[in-house]
C-alpha positions as CSV (number, residue, x, y, z in Angstrom):
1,X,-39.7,-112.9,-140.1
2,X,-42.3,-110.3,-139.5
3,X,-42.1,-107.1,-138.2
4,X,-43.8,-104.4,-136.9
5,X,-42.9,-101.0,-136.9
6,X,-44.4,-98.1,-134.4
7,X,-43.3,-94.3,-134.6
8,X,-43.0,-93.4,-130.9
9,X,-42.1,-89.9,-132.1
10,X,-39.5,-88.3,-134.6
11,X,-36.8,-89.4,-132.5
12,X,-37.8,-92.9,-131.5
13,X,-39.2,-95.7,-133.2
14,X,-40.3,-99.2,-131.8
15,X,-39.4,-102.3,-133.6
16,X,-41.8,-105.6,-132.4
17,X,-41.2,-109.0,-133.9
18,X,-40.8,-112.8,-133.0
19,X,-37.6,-114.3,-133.5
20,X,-39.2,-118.1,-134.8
21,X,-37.5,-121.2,-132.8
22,X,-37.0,-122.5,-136.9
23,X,-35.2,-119.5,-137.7
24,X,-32.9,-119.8,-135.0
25,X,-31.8,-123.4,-135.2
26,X,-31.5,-122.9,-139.1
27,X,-28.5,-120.2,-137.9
28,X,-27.5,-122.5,-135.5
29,X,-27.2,-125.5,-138.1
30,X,-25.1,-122.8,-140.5
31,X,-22.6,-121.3,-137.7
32,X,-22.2,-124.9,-136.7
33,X,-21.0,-125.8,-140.0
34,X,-18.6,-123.2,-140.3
35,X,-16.9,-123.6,-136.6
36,X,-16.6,-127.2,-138.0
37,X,-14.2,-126.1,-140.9
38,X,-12.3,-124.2,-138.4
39,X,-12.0,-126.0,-135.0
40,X,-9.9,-128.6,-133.8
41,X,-11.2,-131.5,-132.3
42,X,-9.3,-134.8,-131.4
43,X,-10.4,-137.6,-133.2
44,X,-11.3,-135.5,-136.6
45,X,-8.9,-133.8,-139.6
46,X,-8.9,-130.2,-138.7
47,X,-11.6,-128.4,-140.6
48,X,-13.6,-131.6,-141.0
49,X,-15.6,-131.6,-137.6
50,X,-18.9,-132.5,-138.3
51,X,-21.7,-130.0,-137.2
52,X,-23.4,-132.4,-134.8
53,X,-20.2,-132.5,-132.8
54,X,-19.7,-128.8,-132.8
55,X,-22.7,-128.4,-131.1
56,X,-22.6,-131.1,-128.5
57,X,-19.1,-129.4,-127.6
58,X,-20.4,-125.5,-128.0
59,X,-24.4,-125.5,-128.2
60,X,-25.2,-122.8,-126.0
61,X,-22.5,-120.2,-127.4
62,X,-23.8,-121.3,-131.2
63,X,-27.5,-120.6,-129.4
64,X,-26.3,-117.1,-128.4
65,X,-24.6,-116.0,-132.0
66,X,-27.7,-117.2,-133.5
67,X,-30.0,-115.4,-131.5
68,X,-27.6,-112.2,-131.8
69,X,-28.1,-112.7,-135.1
70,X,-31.3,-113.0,-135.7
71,X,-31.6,-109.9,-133.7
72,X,-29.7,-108.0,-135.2
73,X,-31.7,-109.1,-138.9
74,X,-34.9,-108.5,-137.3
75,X,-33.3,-104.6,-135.9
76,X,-32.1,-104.0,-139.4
77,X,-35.2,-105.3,-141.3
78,X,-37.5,-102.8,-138.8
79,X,-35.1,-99.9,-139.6
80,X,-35.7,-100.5,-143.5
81,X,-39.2,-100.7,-142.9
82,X,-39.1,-97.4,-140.9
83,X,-37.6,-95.6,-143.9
84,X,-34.6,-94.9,-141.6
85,X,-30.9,-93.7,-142.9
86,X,-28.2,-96.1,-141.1
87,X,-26.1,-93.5,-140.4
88,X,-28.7,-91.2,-138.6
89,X,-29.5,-94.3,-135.5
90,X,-28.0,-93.1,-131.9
91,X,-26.2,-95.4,-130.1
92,X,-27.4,-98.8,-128.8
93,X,-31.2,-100.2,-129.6
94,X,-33.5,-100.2,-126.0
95,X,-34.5,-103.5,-125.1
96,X,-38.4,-103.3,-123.6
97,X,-39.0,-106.6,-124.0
98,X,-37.0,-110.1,-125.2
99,X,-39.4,-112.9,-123.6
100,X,-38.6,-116.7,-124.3
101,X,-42.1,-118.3,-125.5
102,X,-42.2,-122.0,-126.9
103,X,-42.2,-120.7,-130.6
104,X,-39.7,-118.6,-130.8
105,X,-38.5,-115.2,-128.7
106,X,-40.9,-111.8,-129.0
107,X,-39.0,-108.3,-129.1
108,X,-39.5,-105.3,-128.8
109,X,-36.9,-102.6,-129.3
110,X,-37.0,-99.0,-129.1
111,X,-34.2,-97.7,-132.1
112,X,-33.8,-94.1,-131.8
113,X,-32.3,-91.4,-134.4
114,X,-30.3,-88.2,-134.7
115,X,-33.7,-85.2,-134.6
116,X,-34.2,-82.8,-137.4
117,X,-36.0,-79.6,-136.7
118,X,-35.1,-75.7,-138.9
119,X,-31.8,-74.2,-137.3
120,X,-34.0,-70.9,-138.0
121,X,-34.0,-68.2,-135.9
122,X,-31.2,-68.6,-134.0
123,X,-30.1,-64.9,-133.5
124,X,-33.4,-63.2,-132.6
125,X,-32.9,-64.8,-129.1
126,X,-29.6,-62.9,-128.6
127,X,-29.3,-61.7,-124.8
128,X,-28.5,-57.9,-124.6
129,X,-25.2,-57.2,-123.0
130,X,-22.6,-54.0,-122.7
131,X,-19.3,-54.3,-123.9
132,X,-17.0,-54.0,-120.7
133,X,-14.1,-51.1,-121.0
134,X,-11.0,-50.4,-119.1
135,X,-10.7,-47.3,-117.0
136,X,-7.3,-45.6,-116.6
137,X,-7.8,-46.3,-113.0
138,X,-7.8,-50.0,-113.9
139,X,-5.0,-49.5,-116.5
140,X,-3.0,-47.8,-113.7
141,X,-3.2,-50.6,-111.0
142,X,-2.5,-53.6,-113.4
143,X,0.8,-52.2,-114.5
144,X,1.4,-51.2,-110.7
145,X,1.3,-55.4,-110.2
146,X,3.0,-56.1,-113.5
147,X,6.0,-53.8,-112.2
148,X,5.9,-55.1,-108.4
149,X,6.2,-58.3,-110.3
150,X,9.0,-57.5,-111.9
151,X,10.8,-55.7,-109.2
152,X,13.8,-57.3,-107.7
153,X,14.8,-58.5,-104.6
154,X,18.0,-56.4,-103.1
155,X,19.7,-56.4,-100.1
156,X,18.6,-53.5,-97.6
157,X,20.8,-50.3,-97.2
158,X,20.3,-50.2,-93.3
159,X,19.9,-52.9,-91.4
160,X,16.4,-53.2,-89.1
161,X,14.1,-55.9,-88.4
162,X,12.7,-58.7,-90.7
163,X,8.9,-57.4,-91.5
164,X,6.3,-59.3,-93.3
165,X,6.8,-59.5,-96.8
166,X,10.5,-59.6,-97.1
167,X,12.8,-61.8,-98.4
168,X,15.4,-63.5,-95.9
169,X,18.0,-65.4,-96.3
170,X,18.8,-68.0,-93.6
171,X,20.7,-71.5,-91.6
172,X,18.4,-73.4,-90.3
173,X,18.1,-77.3,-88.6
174,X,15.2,-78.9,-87.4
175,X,14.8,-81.2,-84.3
176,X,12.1,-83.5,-83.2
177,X,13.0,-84.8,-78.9
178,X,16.0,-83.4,-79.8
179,X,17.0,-85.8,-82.8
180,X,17.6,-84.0,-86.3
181,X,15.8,-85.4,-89.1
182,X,16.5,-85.8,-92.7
183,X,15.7,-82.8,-94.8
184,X,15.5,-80.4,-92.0
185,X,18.6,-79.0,-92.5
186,X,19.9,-75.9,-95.4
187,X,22.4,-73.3,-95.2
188,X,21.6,-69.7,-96.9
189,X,18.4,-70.8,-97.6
190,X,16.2,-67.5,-99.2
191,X,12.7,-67.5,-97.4
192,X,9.5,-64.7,-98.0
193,X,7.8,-64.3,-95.3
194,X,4.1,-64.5,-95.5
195,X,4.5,-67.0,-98.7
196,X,3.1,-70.0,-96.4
197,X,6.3,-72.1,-98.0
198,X,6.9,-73.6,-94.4
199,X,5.4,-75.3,-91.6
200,X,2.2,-72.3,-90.5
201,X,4.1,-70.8,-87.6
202,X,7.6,-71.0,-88.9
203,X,7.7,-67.5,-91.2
204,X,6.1,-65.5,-88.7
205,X,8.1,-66.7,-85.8
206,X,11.1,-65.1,-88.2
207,X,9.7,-61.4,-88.2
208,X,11.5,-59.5,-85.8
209,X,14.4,-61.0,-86.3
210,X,18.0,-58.7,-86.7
211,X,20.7,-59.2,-88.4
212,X,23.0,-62.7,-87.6
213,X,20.5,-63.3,-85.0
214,X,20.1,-66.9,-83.9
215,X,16.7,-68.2,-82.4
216,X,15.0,-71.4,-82.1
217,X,11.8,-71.5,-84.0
218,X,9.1,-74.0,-82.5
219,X,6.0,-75.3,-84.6
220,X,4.2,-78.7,-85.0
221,X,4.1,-80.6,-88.4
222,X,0.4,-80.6,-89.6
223,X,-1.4,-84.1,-89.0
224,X,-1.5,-84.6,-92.8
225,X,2.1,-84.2,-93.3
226,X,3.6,-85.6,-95.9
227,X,6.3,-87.5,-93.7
228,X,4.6,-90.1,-90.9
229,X,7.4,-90.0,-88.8
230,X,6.8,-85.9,-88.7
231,X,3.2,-85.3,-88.8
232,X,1.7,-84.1,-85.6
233,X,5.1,-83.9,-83.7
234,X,6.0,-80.9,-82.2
235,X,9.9,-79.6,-83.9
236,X,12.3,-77.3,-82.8
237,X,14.4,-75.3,-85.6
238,X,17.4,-73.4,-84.8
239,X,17.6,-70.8,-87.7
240,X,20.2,-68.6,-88.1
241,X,19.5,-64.7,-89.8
242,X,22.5,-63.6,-92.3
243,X,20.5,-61.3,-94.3
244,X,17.1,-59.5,-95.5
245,X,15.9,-58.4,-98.6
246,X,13.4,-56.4,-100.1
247,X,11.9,-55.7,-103.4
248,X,12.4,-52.5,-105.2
249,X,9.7,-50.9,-107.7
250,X,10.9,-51.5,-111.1
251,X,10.9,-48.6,-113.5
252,X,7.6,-48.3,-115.5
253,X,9.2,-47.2,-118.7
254,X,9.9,-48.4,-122.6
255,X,12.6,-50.8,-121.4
256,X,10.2,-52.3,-119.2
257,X,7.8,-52.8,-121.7
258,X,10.3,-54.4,-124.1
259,X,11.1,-57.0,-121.7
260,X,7.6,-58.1,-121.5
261,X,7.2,-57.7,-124.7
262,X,9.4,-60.1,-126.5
263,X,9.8,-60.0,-129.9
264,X,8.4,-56.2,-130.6
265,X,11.5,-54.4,-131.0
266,X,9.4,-51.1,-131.0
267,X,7.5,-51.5,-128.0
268,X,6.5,-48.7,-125.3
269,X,5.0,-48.0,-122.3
270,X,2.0,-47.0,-124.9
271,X,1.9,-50.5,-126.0
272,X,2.3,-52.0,-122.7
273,X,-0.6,-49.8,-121.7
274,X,-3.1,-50.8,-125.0
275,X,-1.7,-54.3,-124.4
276,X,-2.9,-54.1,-120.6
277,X,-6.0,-52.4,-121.4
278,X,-7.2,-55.4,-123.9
279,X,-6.6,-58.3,-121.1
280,X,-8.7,-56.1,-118.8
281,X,-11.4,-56.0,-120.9
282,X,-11.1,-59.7,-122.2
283,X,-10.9,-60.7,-118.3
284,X,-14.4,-58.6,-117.7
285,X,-15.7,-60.1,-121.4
286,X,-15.0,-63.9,-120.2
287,X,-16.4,-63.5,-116.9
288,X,-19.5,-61.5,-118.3
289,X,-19.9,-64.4,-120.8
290,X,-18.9,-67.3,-118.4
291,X,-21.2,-66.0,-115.8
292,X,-24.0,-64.5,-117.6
293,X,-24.4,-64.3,-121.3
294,X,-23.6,-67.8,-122.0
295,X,-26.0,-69.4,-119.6
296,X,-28.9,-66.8,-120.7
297,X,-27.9,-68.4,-124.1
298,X,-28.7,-71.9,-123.9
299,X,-31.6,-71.2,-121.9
300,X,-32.9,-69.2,-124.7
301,X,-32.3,-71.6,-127.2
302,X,-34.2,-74.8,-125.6
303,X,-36.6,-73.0,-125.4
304,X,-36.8,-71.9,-128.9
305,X,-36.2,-75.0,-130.6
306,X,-38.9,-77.8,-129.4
307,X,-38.5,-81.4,-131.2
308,X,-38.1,-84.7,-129.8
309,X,-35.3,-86.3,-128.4
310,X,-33.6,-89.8,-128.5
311,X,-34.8,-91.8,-125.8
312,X,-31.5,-93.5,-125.4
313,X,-29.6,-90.6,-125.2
314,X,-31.5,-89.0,-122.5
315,X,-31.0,-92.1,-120.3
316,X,-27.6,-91.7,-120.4
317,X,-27.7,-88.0,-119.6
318,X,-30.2,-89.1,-116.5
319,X,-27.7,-92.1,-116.0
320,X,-24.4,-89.3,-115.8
321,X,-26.4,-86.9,-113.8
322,X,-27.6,-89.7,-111.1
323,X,-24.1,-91.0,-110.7
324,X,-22.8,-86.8,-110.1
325,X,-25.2,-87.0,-107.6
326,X,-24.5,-89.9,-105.9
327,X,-20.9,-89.1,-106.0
328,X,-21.8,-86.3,-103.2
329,X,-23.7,-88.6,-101.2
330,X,-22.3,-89.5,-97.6
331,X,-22.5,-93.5,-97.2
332,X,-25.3,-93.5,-95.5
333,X,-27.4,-91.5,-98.0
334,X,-26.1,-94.2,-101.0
335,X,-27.4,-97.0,-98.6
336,X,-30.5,-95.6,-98.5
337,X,-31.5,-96.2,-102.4
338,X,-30.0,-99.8,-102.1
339,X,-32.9,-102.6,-102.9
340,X,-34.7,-99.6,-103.2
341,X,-36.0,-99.4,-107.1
342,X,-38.6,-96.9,-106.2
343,X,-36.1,-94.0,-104.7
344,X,-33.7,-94.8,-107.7
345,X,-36.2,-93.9,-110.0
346,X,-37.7,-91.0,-108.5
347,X,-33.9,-89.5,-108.3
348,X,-34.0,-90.2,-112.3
349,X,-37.0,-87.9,-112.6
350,X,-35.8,-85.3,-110.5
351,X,-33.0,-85.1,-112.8
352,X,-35.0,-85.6,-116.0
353,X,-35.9,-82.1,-117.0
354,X,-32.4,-81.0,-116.8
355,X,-30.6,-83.8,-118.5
356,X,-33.5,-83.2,-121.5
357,X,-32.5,-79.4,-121.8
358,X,-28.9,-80.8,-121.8
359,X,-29.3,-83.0,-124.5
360,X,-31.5,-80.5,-126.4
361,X,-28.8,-77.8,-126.4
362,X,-26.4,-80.2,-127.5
363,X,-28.4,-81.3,-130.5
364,X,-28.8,-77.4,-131.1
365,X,-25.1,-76.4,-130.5
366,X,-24.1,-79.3,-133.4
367,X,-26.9,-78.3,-135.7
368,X,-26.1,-74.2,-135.7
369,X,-22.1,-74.6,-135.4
370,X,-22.7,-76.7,-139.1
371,X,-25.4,-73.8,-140.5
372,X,-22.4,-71.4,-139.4
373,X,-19.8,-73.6,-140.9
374,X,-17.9,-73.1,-136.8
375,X,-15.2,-76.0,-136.8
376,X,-12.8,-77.0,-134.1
377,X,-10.0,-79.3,-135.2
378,X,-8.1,-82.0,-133.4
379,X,-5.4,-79.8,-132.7
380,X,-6.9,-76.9,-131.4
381,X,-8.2,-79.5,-128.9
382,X,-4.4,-80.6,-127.8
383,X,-3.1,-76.7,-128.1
384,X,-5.9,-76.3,-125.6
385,X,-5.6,-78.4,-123.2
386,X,-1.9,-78.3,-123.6
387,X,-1.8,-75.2,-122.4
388,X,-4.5,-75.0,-119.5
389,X,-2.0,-78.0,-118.3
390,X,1.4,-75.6,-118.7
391,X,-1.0,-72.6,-116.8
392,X,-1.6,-74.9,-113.5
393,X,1.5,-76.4,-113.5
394,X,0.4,-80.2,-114.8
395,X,2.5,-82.4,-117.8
396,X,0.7,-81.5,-121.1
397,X,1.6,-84.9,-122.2
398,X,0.2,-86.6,-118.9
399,X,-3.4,-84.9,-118.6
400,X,-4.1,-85.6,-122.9
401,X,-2.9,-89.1,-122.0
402,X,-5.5,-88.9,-119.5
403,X,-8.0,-87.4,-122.0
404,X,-7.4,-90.0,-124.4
405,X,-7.7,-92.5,-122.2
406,X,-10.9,-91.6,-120.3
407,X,-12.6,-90.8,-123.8
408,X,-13.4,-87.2,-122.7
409,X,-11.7,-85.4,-125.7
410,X,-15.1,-85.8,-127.4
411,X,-16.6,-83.4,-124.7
412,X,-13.7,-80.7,-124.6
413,X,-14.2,-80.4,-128.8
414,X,-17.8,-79.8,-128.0
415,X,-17.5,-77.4,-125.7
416,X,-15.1,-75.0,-127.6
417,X,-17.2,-75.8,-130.7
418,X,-19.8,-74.4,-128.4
419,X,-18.0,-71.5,-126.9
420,X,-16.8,-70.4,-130.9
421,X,-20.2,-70.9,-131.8
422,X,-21.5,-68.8,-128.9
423,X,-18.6,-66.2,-129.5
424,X,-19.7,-65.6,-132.9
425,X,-23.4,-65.3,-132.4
426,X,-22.8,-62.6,-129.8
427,X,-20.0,-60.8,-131.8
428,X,-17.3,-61.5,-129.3
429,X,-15.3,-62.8,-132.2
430,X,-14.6,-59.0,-133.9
């Protein structure tokens, strides 16, 4: 077998040879034999079906391991050639060309490989920030919220109208041409108005109302309801006012501070206050960082560190951006690139530049998180997304199942490898 060997760059390398028609059958004669000691064919002892017969009954799948084969020995031999370490080849080989000539099969395959460039440099490309701080002003208004979170709801002293805001507590029954339906009906039921809980009309139809006041509320389901037999239909609830509450201010004091606090036995309104002063400035820090340092970063860095990329790589970068793309497209716009080769692949350049830069910071993220020695473990992964899932209200267990089986846990570790990485460079982590 011979085989020639072209450096396309320090990424990419392009493997040419002929795949001989006598090297093939030879596989094909060898794979025959051993089907034969495994097969089972009526009219021969198992294991004792002679190669002829094997391939009368399964030529063209023989014809296919054996050219597999032999591709894969021709691959391997180029990468030897190429001085290149196994472990360093990206993904899949590039076919460019695999044409069926009377002698045998020519091929040409493009193998590409992990880039090496200096990790140098890193921090002299740093972008100048300020360190956000909390005013007392800020401090002031935050525990305001914590405590109006924390106030309870009470009964009022003396009685006057429901306003927006308060907490009622009602009867109610809903009607549709006069029918009640199922699940519009509850006794003493505790409703805040203006918390959009029921059908839009319903709460503010209730301010006004006095004390053991009955009234009949009417609104019209939404046209996405839920329910088919309610949505769009016009209801008629008969609601019934036994009571309103409203919230009272909770005490800003150390007992206050203990309750939120669980677990510090000593805690004060001092510590509340140094505790609410250090999520003010982390929520300014993230956003500055999010929104501005971050994005600076990786700029910076692709720009610093030039090398070449794997070819195979970037395609499927261009392939993942093209199909974002098209997943905004209206019908009409996807029709358009149908049979349409040329439009497809003028999409793929408009997208090429970026998908590079997003393959190069990737390379550049892995290559400076091990010159740092930054690490993210499997578990900090699950805590992770185990807890973004508890925030908004999801399973845990359901959305990593759905990580898992999606293969995207790959992408989250990379991403708070890059964020740690990122955090350290910029001194966030102190």
């Amino acid at each position: 077998m011979k085989v020639t060997v072209n450096k396309v760059d320090e990424a990419n390398v392009l493997i040419s040879g002929t795949l001989d028609n006598s090297e093939i059958e030879a596989k094909i004669d060898k794979l025959a034999v051993q089907a034969g000691k495994e097969l089972k064919v009526d009219g021969f002892r198992k294991g004792k079906v002679p190669a002829h017969v094997v391939k009368k009954l399964h030529g063209e799948k023989l014809a296919q391991d054996a050219e597999a084969e032999a591709l894969q020995a021709l691959i391997a031999e180029g990468i030897k050639e190429a001085g290149i370490d196994g472990a360093e080849v990206l993904g899949q080989p590039t076919f460019k060309k695999y044409d069926k000539k009377e002698d045998g099969i020519e091929v040409e395959v493009e193998v590409s490989t992990r880039p090496v460039f200096e990790a140098e440099g890193h921090m002299d490309v740093l972008p100048t920030f300020k360190k956000p701080t909390a005013s007392a002003k800020e401090i002031d208004e935050k525990l305001a919220e914590i405590a109006s979170q924390q106030s309870p709801y009470e009964k009022i002293k003396r009685k006057r109208m429901v306003r927006d805001g308060d907490m009622t507590v009602i009867d109610f029954e809903g009607f549709v041409d006069g029918v009640a339906f199922d699940g519009g009906k509850a006794e003493k039921f505790s409703l805040k108005i203006g918390s959009n809980q029921f059908i839009p009309g319903f709460e503010e139809q209730i301010i006004g109302m006095k004390y053991e006041e009955e009234k009949t509320v009417t609104v019209t389901f939404p046209e996405e309801y839920q329910s088919a037999d309610l949505a769009g239909k016009e209801a008629e609830f008969k609601v019934k006012l036994h009571e309103i509450q409203e919230q009272v201010p909770a005490e800003l004091n150390d007992e206050l501070a203990k309750k939120l606090l669980k677990g510090d036995e000593n805690a004060t309104l001092d510590t509340l206050k140094e505790k609410v002063k250090e999520q003010i400035v982390s929520a300014a820090m993230s956003k500055i960082y999010n929104e501005d340092l971050k994005p600076k970063l990786v700029e910076a860095l692709v720009k610093k560190f030039d090398f070449a990329l794997p070819n195979n790589i970037v395609d499927q970068e261009i392939d993942a951006k093209v199909n974002e793309k098209a997943r905004g497209m209206d019908e009409e716009e996807l029709n358009s690139f149908k049979d349409n080769p040329e439009k497809v692949e003028a999409l793929r350049e408009e997208v090429r530049a970026d998908a590079e830069a997003s393959v190069r910071a990737t390379f550049i993220v892995d290559a400076l998180a091990k010159k740092e020695e930054v690490t993210v473990d499997d578990q900090e992964v699950s805590q992770a997304i185990y807890y973004e899932a508890m925030m908004s209200g999801q399973n845990p267990q359901e959305v990593i199942k759905y990580y898992q089986d999606n293969n995207l846990l790959p992408a989250v570790k990379m991403g708070m490898i890059e964020d740690k990485l990122f955090g350290k460079m910029l001194g966030l982590d102190k």
